[in-house]
MARVEXDO-24900 format. One record per residue (C-alpha): residue number from 1; residue in one letter; chain; x, y, z. Coordinates in nm, 3 decimals. Layout:
<nodes>
{NUM; 'A'; 'A'; {X; Y; Z}}
...
</nodes>
This chain:
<nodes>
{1; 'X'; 'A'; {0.000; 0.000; 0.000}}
{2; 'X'; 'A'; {0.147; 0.344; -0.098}}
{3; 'X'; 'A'; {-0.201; 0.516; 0.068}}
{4; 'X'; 'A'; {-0.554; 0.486; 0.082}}
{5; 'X'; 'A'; {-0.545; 0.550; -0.313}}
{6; 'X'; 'A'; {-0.295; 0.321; -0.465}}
{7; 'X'; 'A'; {-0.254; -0.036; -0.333}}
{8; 'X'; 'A'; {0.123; -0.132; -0.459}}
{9; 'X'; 'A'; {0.308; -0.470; -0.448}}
{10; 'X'; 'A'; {0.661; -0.441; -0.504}}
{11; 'X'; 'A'; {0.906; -0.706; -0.681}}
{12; 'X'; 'A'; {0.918; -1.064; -0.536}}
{13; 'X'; 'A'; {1.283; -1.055; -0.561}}
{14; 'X'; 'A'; {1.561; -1.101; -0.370}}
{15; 'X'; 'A'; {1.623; -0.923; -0.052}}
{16; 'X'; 'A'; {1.852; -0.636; -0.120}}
{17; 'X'; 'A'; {1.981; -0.356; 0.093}}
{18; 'X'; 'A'; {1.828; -0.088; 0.100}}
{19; 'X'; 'A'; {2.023; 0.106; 0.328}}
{20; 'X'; 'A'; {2.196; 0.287; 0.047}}
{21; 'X'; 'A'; {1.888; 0.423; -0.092}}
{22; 'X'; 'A'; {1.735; 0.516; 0.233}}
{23; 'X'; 'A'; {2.006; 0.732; 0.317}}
{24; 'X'; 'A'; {1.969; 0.902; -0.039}}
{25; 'X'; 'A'; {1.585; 0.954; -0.007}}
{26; 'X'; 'A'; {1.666; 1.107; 0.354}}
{27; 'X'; 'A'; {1.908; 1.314; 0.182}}
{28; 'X'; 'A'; {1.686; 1.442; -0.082}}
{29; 'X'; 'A'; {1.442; 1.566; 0.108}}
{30; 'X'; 'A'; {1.625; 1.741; 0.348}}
{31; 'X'; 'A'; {1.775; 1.917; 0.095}}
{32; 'X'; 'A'; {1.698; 2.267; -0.124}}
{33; 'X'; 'A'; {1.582; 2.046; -0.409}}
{34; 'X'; 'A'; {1.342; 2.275; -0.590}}
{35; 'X'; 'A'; {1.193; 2.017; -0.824}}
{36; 'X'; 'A'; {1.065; 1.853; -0.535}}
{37; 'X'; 'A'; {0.955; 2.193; -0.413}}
{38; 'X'; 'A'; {0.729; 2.206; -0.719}}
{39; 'X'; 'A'; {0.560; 1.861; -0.601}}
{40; 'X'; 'A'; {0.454; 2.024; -0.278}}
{41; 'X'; 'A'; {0.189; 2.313; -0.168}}
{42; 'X'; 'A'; {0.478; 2.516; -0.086}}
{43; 'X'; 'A'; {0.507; 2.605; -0.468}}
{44; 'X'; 'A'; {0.424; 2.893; -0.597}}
{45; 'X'; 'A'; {0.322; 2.893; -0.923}}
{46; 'X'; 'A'; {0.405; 3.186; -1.175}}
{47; 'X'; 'A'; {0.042; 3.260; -1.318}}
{48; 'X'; 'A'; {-0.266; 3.371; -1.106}}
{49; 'X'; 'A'; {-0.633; 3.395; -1.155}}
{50; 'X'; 'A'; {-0.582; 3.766; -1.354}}
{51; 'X'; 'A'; {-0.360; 3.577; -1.621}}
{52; 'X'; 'A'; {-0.621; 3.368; -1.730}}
{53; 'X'; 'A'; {-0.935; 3.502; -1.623}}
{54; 'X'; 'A'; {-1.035; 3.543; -1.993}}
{55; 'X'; 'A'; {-0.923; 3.231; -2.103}}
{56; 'X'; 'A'; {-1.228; 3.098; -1.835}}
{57; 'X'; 'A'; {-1.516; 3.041; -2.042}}
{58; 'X'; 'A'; {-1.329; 2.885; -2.304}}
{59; 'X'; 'A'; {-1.433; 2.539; -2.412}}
{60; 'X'; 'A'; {-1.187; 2.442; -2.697}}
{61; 'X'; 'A'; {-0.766; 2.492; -2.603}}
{62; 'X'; 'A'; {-0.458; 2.368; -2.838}}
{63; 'X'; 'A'; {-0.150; 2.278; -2.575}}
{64; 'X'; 'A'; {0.189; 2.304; -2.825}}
{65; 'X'; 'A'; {0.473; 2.164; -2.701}}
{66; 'X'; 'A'; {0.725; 1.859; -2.709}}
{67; 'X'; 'A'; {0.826; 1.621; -2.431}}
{68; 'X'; 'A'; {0.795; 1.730; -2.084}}
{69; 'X'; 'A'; {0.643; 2.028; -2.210}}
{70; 'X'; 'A'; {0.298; 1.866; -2.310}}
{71; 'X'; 'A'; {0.348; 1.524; -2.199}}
{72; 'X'; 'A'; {0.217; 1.595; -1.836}}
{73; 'X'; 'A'; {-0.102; 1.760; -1.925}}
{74; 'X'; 'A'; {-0.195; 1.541; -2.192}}
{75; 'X'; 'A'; {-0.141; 1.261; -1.823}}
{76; 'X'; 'A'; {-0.382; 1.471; -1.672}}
{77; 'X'; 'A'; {-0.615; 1.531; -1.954}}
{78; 'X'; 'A'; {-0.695; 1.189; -2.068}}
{79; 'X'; 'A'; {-0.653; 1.047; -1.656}}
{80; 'X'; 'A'; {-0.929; 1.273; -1.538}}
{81; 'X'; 'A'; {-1.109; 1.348; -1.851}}
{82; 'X'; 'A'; {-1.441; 1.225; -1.654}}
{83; 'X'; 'A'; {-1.410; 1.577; -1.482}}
{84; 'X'; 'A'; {-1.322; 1.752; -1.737}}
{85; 'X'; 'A'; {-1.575; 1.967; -1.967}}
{86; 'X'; 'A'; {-1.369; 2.151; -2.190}}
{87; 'X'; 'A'; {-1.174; 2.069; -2.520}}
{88; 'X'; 'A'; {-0.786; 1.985; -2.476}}
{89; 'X'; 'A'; {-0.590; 1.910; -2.834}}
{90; 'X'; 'A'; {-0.207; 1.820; -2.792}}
{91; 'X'; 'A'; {0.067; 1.935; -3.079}}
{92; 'X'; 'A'; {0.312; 1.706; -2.978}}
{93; 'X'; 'A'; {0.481; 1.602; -3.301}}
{94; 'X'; 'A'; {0.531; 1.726; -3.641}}
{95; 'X'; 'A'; {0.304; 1.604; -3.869}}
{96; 'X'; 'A'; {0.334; 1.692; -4.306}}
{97; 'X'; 'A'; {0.020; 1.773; -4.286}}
{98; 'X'; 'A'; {-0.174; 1.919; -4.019}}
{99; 'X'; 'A'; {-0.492; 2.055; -4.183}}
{100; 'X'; 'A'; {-0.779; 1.948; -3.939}}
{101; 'X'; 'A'; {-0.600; 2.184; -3.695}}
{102; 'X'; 'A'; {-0.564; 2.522; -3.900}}
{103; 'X'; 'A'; {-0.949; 2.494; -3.931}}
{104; 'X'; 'A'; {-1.087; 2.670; -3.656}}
{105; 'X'; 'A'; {-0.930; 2.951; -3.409}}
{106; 'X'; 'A'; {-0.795; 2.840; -3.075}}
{107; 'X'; 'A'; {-0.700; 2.937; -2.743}}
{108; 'X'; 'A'; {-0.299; 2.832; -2.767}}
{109; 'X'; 'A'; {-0.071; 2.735; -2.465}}
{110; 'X'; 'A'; {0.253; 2.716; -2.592}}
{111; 'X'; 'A'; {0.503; 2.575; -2.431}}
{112; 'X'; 'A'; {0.879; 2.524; -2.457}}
{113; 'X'; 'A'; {1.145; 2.578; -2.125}}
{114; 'X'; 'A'; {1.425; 2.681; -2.393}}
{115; 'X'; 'A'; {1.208; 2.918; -2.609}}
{116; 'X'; 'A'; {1.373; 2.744; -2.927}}
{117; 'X'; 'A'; {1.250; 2.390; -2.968}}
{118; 'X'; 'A'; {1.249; 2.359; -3.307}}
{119; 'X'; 'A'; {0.902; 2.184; -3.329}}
{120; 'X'; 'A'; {0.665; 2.374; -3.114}}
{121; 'X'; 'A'; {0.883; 2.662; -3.320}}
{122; 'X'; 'A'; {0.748; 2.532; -3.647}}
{123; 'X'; 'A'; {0.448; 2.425; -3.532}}
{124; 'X'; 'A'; {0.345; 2.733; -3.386}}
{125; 'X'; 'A'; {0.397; 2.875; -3.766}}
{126; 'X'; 'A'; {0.179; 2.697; -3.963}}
{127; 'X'; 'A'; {-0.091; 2.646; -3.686}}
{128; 'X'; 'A'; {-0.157; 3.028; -3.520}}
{129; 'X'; 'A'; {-0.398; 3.246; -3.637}}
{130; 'X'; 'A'; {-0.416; 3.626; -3.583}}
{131; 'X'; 'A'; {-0.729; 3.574; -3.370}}
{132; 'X'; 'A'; {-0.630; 3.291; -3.144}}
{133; 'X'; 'A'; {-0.572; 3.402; -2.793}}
{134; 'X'; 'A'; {-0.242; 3.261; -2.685}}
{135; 'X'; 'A'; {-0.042; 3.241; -2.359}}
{136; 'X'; 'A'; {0.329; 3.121; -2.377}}
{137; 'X'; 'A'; {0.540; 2.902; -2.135}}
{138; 'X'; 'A'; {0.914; 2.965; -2.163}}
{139; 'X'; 'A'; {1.241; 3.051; -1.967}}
{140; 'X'; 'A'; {1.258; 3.442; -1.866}}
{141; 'X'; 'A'; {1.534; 3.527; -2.090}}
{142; 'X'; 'A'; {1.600; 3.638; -2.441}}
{143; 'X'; 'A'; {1.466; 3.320; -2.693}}
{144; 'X'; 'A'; {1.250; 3.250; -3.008}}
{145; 'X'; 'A'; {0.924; 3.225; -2.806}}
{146; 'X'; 'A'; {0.981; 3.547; -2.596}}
{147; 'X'; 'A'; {1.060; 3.731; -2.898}}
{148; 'X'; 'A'; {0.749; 3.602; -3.071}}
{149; 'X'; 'A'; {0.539; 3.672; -2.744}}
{150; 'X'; 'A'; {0.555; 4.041; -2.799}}
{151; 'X'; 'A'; {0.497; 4.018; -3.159}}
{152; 'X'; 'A'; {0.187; 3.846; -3.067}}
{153; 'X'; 'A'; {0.101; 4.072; -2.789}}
{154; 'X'; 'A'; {0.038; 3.732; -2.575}}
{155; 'X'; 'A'; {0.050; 3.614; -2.231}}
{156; 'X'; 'A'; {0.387; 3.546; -2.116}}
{157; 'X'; 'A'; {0.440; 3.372; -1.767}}
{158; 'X'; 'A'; {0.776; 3.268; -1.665}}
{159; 'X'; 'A'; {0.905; 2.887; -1.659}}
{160; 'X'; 'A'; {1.143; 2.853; -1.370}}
{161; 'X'; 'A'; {1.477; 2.765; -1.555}}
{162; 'X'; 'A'; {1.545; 2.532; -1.220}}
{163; 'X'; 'A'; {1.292; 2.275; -1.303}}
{164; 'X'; 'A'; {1.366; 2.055; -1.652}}
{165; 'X'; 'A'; {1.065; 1.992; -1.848}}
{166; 'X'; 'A'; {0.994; 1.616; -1.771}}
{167; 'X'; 'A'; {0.988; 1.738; -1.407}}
{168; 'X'; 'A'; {0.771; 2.025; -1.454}}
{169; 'X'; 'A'; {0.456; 1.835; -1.451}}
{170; 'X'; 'A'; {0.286; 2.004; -1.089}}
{171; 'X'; 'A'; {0.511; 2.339; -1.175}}
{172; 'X'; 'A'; {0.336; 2.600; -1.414}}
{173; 'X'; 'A'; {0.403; 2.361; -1.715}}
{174; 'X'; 'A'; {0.126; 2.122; -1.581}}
{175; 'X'; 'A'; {-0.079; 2.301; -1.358}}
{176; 'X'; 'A'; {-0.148; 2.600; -1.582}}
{177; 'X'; 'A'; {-0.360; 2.381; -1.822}}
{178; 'X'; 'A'; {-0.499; 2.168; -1.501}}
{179; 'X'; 'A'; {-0.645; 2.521; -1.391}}
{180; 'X'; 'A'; {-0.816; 2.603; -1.704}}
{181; 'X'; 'A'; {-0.919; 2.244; -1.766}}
{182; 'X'; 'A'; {-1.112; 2.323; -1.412}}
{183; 'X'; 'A'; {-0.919; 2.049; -1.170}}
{184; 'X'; 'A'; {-0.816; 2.146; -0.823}}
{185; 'X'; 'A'; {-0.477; 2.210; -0.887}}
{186; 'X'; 'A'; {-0.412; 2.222; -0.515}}
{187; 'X'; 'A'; {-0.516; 1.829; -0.492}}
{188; 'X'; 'A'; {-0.208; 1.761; -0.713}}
{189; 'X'; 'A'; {0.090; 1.841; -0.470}}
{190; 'X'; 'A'; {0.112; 1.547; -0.200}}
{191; 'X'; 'A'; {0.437; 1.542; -0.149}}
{192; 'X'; 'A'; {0.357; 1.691; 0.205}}
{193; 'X'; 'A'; {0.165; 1.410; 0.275}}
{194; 'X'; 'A'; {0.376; 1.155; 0.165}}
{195; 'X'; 'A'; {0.690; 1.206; 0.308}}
{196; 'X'; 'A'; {0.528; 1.159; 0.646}}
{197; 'X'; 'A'; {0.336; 0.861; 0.494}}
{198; 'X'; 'A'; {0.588; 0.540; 0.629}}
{199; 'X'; 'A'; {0.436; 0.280; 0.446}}
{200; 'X'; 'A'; {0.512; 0.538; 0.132}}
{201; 'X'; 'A'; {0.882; 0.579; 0.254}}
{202; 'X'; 'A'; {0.895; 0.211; 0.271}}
{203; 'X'; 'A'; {0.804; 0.086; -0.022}}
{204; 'X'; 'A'; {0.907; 0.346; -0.222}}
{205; 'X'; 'A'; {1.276; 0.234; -0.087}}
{206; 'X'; 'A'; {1.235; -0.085; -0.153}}
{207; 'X'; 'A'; {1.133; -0.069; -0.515}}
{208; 'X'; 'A'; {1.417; 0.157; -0.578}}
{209; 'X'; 'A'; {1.640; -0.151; -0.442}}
{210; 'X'; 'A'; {1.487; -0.407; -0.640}}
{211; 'X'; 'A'; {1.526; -0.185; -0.961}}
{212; 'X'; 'A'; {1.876; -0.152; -0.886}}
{213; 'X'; 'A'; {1.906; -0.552; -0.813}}
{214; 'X'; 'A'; {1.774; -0.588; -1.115}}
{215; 'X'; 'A'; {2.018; -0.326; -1.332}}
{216; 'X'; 'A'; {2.332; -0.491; -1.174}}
{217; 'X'; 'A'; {2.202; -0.835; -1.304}}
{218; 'X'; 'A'; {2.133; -0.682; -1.668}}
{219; 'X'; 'A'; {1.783; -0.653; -1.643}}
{220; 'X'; 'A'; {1.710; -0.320; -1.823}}
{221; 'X'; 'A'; {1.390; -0.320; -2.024}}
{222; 'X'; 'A'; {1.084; -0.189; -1.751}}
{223; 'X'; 'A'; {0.772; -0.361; -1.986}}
{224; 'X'; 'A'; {0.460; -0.160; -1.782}}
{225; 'X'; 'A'; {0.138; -0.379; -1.863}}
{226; 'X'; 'A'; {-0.110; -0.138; -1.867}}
{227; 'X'; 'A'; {-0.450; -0.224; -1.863}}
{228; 'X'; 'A'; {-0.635; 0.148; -1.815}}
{229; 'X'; 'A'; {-0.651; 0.281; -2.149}}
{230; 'X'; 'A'; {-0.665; 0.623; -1.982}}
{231; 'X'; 'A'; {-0.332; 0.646; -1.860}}
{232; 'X'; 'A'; {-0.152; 0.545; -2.189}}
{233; 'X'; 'A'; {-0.046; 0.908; -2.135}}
{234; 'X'; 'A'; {0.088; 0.910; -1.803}}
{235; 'X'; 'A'; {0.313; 0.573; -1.930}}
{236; 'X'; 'A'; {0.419; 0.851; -2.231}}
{237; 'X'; 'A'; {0.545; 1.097; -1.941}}
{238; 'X'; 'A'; {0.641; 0.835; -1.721}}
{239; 'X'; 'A'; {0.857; 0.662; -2.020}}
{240; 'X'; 'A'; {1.056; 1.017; -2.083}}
{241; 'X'; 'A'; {1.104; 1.068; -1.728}}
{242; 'X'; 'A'; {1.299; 0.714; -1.699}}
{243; 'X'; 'A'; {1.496; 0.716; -2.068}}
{244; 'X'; 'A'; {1.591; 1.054; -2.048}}
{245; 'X'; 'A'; {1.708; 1.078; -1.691}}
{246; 'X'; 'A'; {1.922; 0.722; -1.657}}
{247; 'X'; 'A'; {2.036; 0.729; -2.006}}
{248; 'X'; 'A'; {2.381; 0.773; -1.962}}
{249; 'X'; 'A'; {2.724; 0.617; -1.926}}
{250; 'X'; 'A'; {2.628; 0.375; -2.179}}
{251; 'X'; 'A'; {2.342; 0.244; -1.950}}
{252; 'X'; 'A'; {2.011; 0.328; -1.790}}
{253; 'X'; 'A'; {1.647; 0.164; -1.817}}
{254; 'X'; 'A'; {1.436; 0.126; -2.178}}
{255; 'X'; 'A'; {1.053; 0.154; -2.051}}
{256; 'X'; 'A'; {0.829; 0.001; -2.263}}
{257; 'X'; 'A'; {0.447; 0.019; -2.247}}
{258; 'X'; 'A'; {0.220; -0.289; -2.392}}
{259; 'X'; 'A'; {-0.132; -0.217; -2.398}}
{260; 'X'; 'A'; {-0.350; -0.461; -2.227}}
{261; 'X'; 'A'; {-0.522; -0.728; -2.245}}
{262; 'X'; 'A'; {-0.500; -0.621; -2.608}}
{263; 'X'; 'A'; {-0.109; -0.718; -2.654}}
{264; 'X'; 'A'; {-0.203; -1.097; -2.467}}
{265; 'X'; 'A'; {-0.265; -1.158; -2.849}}
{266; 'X'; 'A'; {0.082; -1.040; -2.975}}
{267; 'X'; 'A'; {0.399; -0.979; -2.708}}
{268; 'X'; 'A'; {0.251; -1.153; -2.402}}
{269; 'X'; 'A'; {0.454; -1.496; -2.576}}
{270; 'X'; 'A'; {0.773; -1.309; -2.595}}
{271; 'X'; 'A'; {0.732; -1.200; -2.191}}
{272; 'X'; 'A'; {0.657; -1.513; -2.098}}
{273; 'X'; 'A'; {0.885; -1.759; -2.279}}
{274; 'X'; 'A'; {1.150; -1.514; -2.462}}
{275; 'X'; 'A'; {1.418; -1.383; -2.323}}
{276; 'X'; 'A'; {1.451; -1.268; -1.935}}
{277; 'X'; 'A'; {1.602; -0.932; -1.912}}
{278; 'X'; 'A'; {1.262; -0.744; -1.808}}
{279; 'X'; 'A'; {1.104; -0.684; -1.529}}
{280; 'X'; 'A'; {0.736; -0.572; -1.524}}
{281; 'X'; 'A'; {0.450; -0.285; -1.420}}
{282; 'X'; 'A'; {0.115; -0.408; -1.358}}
{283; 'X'; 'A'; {-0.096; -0.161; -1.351}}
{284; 'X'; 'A'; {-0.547; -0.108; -1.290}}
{285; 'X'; 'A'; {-0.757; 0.123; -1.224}}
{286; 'X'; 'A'; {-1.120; 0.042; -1.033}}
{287; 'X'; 'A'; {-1.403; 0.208; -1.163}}
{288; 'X'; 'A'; {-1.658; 0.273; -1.038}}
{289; 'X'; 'A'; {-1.952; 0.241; -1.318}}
{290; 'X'; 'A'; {-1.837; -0.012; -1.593}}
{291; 'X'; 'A'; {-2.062; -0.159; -1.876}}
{292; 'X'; 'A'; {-2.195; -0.526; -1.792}}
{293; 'X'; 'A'; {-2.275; -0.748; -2.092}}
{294; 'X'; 'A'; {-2.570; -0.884; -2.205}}
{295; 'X'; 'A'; {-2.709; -1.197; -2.104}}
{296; 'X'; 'A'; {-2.925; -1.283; -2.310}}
{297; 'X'; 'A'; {-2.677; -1.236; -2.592}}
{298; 'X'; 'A'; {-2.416; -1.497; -2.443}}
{299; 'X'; 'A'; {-2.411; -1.868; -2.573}}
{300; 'X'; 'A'; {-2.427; -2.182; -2.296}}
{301; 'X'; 'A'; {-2.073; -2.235; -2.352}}
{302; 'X'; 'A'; {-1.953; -1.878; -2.218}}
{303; 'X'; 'A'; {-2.242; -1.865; -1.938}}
{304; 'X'; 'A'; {-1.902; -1.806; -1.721}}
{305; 'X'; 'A'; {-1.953; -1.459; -1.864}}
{306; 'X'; 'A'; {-2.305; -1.376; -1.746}}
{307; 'X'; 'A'; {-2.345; -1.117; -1.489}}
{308; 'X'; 'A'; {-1.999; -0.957; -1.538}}
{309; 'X'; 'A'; {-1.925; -0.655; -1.663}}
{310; 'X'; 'A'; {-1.588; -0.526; -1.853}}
{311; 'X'; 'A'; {-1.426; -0.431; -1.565}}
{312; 'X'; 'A'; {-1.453; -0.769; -1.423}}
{313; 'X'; 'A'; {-1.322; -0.962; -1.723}}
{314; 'X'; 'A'; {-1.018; -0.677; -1.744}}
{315; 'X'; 'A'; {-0.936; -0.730; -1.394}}
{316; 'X'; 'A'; {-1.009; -1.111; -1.396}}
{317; 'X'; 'A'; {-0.698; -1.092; -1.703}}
{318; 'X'; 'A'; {-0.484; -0.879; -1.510}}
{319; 'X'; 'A'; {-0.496; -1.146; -1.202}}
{320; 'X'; 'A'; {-0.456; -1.424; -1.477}}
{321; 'X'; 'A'; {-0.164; -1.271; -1.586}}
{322; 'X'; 'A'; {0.001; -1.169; -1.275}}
{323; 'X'; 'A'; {-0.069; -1.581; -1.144}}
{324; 'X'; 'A'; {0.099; -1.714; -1.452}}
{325; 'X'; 'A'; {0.384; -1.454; -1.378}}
{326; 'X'; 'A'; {0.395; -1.594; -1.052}}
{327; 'X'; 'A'; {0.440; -1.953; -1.139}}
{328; 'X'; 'A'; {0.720; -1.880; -1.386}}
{329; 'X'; 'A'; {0.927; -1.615; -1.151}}
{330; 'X'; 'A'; {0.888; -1.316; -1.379}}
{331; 'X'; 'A'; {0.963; -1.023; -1.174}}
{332; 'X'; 'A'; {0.684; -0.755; -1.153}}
{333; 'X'; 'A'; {0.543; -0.509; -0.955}}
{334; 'X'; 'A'; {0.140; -0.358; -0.945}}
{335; 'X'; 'A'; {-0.043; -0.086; -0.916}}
{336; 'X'; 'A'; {-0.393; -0.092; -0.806}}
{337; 'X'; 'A'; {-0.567; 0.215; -0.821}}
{338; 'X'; 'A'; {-0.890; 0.292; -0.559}}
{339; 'X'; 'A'; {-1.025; 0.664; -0.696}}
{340; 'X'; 'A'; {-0.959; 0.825; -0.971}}
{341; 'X'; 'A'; {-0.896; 1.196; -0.908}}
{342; 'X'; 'A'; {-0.653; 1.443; -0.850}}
{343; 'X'; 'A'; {-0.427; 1.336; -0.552}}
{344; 'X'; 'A'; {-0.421; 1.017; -0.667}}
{345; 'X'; 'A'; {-0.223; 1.119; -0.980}}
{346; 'X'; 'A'; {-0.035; 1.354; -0.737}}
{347; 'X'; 'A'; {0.100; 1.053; -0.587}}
{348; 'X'; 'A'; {0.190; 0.847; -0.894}}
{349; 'X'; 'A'; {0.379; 1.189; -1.012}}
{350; 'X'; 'A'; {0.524; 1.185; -0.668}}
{351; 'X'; 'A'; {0.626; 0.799; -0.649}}
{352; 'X'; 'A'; {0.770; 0.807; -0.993}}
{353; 'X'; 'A'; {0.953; 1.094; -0.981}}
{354; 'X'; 'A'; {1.144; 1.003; -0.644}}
{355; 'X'; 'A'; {1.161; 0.647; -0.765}}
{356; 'X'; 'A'; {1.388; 0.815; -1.064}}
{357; 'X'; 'A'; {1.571; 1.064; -0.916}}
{358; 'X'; 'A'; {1.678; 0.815; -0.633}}
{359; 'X'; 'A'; {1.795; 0.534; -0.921}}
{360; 'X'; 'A'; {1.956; 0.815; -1.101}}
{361; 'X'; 'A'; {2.159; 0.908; -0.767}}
{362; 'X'; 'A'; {2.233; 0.533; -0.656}}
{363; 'X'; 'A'; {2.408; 0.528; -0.970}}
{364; 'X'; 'A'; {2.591; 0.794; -0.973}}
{365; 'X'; 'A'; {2.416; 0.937; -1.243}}
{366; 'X'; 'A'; {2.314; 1.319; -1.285}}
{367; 'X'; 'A'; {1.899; 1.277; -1.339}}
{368; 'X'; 'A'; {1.842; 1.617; -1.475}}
{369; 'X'; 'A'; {2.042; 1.667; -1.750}}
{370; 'X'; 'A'; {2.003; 1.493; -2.088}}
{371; 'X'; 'A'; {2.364; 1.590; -2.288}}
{372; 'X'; 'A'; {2.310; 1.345; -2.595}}
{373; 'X'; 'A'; {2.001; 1.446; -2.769}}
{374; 'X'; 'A'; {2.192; 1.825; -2.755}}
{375; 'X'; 'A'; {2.392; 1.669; -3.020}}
{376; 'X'; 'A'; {2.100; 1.582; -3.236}}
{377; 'X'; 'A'; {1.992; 1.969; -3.226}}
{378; 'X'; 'A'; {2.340; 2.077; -3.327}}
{379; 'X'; 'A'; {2.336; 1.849; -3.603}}
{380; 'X'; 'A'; {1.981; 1.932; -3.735}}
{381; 'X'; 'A'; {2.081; 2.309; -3.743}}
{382; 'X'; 'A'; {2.384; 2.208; -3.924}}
{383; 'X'; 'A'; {2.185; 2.045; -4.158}}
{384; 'X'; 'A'; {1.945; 2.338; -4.231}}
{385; 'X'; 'A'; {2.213; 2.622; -4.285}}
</nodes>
């Protein structure tokens, strides 16, 4: 149990020592670590209720941005779109064409730490009209964005240049769209309440041991089996978070993320009898209405199926799996979750971003930088000239 909202099993494994990592976590939180700051309600965030007062009674909003900088409020978008009225639409990519989304004007949040990601750059260009209203997320110093701000006589507010975009998710970056999507944004920052939380502390330590058990025996691929087709986005985020931030020094963690039960039917084989070198994610989410079938529709030789709804069957799948798992000593942890709302995905955000930062430091490895893809944007300009 991480809290009354997520019931967690970690890793059958081994016992490790954890000692290491329990004197890092200590470490880390008695430390100025303003990333963490951001996770907690002592954050204060750089936009108020003037900035986007009339931005309010908008229904339909365009959120531009790559990685870290759209990745966390797509998470909260499509996690809690059951409380959500309004219209969110995510530019995450370039796409050749892009025509369904030059039809109509928008209200744009544009976002990019650096001011000069070449995407949300060109994006941007072909997609804003001179009547969308637009408000702009970027670094407080001279960039692309900044500069483009003023021609656009937008809404600037300020991204704090201490907090890397796959961490920014409960800074501005996140919370700004949360707020106009009409969440309590409040209800996102646990961290408070966690830290105090022992069975928290305690498990949280000893995942972060099993995960680094299961490094120094070359286990590297993370495959998360997720079986909530609403948080395929917060495995997106979550995947960045863990790639970016442990891969270095020719090693780190590849996170993959099968879609279930749908991928029983195509990778399941390769988990199960393939090659060992993963360990596993399960992850559920309990609903509270879900559709039952029909039974007068079902056949005497499925009657099993009468009286259950899809929720049942799902979960019924998930147990299947996790039994079979079992049996063959397949390493996995799970993630059951009670409610669906906003401190529960405060305390996923919370869990996994400790859980990386901690793997990152027990490896001597700097989580918040990410020095390789720089090379790619070197060569691209090079490229272009």
């Amino acid at each position: 149990m991480i809290s009354p909202r997520i019931s967690f099993k970690n890793f059958k494994s081994k016992k490790v020592k954890s000692s290491l990592v329990r004197k890092k976590l200590t470490t880390l939180i008695k430390e100025k670590n303003e990333i963490l700051k951001s996770l907690s309600k002592d954050y204060k965030n750089n936009f108020n209720h003037k900035n986007l007062k009339k931005f309010k009674k908008s229904l339909d909003f365009r959120v531009i941005g790559m990685g870290g900088s759209s990745l966390g409020a797509k998470a909260i978008y499509d996690f809690l779109r059951h409380k959500i009225k309004k219209n969110f639409f995510f530019i995450d990519n370039l796409k050749v064409n892009n025509l369904e989304q030059k039809k109509k004007n928008h209200n744009n949040i544009i976002i990019s730490k650096s001011g000069n990601t070449i995407e949300t750059i060109v994006n941007v260009n072909l997609l804003i009209k001179k009547k969308d209203q637009n408000i702009l997320i970027t670094e407080n110093k001279k960039n692309y964005l900044n500069l483009l701000a003023k021609k656009l006589k937008a809404d600037i507010i300020h991204h704090n240049d201490y907090i890397g975009g796959r961490y920014s998710v409960l800074s501005e970056v996140g919370m700004l769209p949360a707020e106009l999507m009409g969440l309590n944004i409040n209800n996102f920052k646990q961290l408070n309440f966690l830290i105090k939380n022992k069975s928290f502390f305690n498990n949280l330590i000893s995942n972060v041991s099993s995960t680094l058990y299961f490094i120094q025996n070359k286990k590297f691929n993370s495959i998360i089996l997720n079986y909530d087709e609403k948080s395929d986005s917060l495995f997106k985020w979550y995947q960045q978070l863990i790639a970016e931030s442990l891969g270095k020094k020719k090693s780190g963690i590849l996170p993959v993320i099968s879609s279930m039960p749908k991928d029983n039917h195509s990778v399941t084989q390769l988990y199960l009898d393939g090659f060992r070198n993963n360990f596993f994610t399960f992850f559920y989410v309990h609903e509270d209405r879900s559709e039952k079938l029909n039974n007068e529709q079902i056949l005497s030789s499925k009657n099993y199926l009468k009286n259950k709804s899809i929720g049942d069957i799902i979960f019924s799948q998930k147990k299947a799996t996790e039994n079979v798992f079992n049996r063959q000593n397949i390493p996995f942890r799970s993630f059951e979750i009670k409610k669906r709302d906003e401190k529960t995905l405060g305390e996923l955000f919370c869990f996994f971003i400790l859980e990386t930062i901690l793997i990152a430091k027990s490896l001597n490895i700097n989580p918040y930088d990410q020095p390789a893809v720089e090379l790619i944007k070197q060569e691209t300009k090079k490229i272009l000239i």
